[in-house]
C-alpha positions in Angstrom: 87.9 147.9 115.9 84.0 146.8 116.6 82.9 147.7 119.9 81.9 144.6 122.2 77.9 146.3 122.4 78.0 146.3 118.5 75.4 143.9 116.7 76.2 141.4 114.6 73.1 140.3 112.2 74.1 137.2 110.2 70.9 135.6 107.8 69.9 132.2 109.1 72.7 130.1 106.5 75.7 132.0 107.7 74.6 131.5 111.4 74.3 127.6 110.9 77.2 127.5 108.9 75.9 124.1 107.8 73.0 122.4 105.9 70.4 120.1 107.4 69.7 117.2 105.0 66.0 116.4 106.3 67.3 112.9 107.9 66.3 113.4 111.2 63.1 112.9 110.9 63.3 109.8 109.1 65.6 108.5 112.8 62.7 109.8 114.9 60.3 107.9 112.7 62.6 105.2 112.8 62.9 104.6 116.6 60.0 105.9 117.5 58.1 102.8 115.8 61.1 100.5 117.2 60.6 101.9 120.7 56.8 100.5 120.5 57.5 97.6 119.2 59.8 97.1 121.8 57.4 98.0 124.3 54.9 95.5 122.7 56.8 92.6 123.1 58.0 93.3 126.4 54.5 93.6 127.6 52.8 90.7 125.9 55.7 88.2 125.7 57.4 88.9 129.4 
């Protein structure tokens, strides 16, 4: 049985136990521009 103070070294796949498909950045771009459009129209228009 492993002790509670034992290590447990895992490699940086089997700790995220997932994949990150690289979309995120696209959103970010994505409302990042929308947020300053936004901002834009509010501030000129209103």
């Amino acid at each position: 049985m492993a002790d509670r103070n034992d290590k447990i070294e895992l490699d940086t796949d089997e700790a995220r136990a997932g994949t990150t498909p690289g979309m995120t950045r696209y959103i970010l771009g994505f409302s990042l521009v929308l947020v300053v459009v936004v901002f834009f129209i509010l501030f000129n228009y209103l």
